[in-house]
N, C-alpha and C positions, 0 to 999 in steps of 0.2 A: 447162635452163641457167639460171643467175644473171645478172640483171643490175642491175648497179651504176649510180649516177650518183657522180662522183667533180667535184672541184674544186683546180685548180691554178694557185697564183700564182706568175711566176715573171719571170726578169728580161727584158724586149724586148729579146732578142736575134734576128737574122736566122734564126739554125739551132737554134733553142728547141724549136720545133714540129715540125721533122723530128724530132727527137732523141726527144719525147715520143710521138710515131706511132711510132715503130721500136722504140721499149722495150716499148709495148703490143702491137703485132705480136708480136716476140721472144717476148715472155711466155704469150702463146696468146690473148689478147682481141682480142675484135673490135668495133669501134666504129662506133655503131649510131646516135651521132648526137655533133657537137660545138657549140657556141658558143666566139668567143673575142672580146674585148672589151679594148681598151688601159684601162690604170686613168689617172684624172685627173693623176695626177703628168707621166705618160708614160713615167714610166720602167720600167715593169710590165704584164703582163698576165694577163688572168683568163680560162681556160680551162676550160670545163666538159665533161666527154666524159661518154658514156653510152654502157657498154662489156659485151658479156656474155661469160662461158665458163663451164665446169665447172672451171674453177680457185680456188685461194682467192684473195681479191683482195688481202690482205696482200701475197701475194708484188709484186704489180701496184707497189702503194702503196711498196713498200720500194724498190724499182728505182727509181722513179720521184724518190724524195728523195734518192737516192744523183745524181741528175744538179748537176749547178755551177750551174746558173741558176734551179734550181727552189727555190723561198722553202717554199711549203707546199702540201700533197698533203691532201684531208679528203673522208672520204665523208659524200657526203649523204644517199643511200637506197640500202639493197637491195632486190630482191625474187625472188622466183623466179619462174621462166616456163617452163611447158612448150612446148615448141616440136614443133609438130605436123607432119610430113613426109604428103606425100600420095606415094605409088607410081602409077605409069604403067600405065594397063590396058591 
């Protein structure tokens, strides 16, 4: 699996963040870790998810600036990770 750290500013609104959880769901990512932080103005916030799947994350990113309140979408790292499953003896 891939896993991304992505960054999103966007506008403080109430249902911002449901909206950006439910687009990443939709899309098949799973989120693995968030910060989010109001920007000094207040009229913004700054959203950082760290999100993996076997998808490309374009799709992720293009969803995501398609939404109304979101300003801007930037990734900051990829990388890859193999994710190791243990079976039950």
């Amino acid at each position: 699996m891939m896993q991304h750290q992505i960054s999103i500013l966007a506008r403080f609104r109430p249902e911002v963040l449901e909206r950006i959880l439910r687009v990443t769901r939709h899309r098949g990512f799973r989120i693995n870790a968030m910060n989010m932080g109001q920007s000094t103005d207040g009229d913004n916030v700054n959203i950082e998810l760290t999100v993996s799947s076997q998808r490309p994350l374009t799709q992720l990113c293009a969803q995501l600036t398609k939404l109304s309140d979101i300003t801007e979408v930037e990734v900051l790292q990829q990388e890859s990770r193999l994710l190791r499953t243990q079976s039950a003896m």
